[in-house]
Every structure is written in structure tokens, then in C-alpha cells.
ZADO-1210 file (C-alpha; in nm, 4 decimals, padded with zeros to 6 digits):
<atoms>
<atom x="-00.4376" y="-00.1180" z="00.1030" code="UNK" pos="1"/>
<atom x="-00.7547" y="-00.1337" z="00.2446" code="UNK" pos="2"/>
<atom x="-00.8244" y="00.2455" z="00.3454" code="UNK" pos="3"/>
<atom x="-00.6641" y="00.5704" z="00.4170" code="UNK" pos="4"/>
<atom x="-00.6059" y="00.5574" z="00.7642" code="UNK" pos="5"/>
<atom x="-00.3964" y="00.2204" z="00.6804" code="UNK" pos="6"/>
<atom x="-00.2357" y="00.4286" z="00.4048" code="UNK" pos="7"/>
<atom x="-00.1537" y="00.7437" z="00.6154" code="UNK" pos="8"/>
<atom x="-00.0039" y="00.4816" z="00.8912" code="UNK" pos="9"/>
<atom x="00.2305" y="00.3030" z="00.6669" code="UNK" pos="10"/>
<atom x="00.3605" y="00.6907" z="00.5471" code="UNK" pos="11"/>
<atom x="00.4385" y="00.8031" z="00.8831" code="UNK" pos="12"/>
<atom x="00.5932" y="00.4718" z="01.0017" code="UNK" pos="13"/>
<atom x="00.7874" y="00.4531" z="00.6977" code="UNK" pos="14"/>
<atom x="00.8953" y="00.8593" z="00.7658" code="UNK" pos="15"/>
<atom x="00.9896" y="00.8128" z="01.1233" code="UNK" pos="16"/>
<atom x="01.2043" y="00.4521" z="01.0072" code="UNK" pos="17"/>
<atom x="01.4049" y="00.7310" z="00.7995" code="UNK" pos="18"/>
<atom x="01.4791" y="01.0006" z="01.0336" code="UNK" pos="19"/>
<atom x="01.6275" y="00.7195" z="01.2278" code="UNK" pos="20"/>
<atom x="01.8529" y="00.6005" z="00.9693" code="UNK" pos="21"/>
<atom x="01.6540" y="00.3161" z="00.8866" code="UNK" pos="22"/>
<atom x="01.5044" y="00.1619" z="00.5597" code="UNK" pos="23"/>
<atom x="01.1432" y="00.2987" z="00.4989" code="UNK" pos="24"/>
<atom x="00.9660" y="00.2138" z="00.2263" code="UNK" pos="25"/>
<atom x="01.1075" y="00.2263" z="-00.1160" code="UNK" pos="26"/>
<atom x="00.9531" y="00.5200" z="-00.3237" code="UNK" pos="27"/>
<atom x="00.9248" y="00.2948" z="-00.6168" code="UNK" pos="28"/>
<atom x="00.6141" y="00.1408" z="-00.4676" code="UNK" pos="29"/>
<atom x="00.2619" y="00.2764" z="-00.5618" code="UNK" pos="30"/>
<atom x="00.0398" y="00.2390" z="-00.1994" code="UNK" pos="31"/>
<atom x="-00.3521" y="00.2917" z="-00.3688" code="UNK" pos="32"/>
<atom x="-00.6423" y="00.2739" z="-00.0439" code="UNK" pos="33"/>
<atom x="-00.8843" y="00.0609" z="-00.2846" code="UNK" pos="34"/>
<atom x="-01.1309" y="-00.0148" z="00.0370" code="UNK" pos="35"/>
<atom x="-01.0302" y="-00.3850" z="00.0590" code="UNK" pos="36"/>
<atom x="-00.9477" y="-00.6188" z="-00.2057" code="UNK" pos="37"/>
<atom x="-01.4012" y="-00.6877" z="-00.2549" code="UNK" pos="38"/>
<atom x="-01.3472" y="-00.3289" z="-00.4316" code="UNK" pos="39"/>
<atom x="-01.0504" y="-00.4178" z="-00.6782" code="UNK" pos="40"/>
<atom x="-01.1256" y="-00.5060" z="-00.9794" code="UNK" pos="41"/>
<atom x="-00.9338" y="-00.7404" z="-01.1684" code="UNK" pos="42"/>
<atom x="-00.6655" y="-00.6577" z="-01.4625" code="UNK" pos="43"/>
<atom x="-00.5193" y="-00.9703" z="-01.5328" code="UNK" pos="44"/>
<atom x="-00.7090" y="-01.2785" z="-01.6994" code="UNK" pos="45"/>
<atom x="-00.5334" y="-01.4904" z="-01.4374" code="UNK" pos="46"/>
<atom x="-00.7052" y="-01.2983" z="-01.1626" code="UNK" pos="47"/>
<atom x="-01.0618" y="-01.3566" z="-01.3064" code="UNK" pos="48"/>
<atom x="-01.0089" y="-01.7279" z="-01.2623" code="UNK" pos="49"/>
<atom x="-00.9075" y="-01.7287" z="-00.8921" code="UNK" pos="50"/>
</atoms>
């Protein structure tokens, strides 16, 4: 997620898709604002070679 604006959005929306009675997103899922994907660093060998 690029920042937390973006990250605050995609709360709400999914919040509001709930008290409708519709899927949101599932709490499982870990939404980090990194600043855009220049600032993530890899953690996987496999990344480092793309």
C-alpha cells in the first residue's frame, strides 16, 4: 500500500461494505503503507533477481 491515506480508504470502504451486509476485507490480511513499492525492501532471494 503505497501511503496512509490509501490505507485509511481501503478501512472505511471495507467498514461501510459490512454494515451493508457485504464482504469487506478479510481480517486475515496485514495492509502495511510502505510509501510505494521503491521503499520495500526485498525478503525473498527471488525478489532480488526481478
Amino acid at each position: 500500500m503505497e501511503g496512509s491515506s490509501d490505507f485509511v480508504f481501503l478501512m472505511r470502504m471495507s467498514d461501510y461494505l459490512i454494515s451493508q451486509g457485504r464482504a469487506g476485507l478479510d481480517p486475515r490480511l496485514a495492509i502495511i503503507p510502505v510509501g510505494g513499492i521503491g521503499d520495500i525492501r526485498p525478503s525473498s532471494p527471488l525478489w532480488d533477481a526481478a
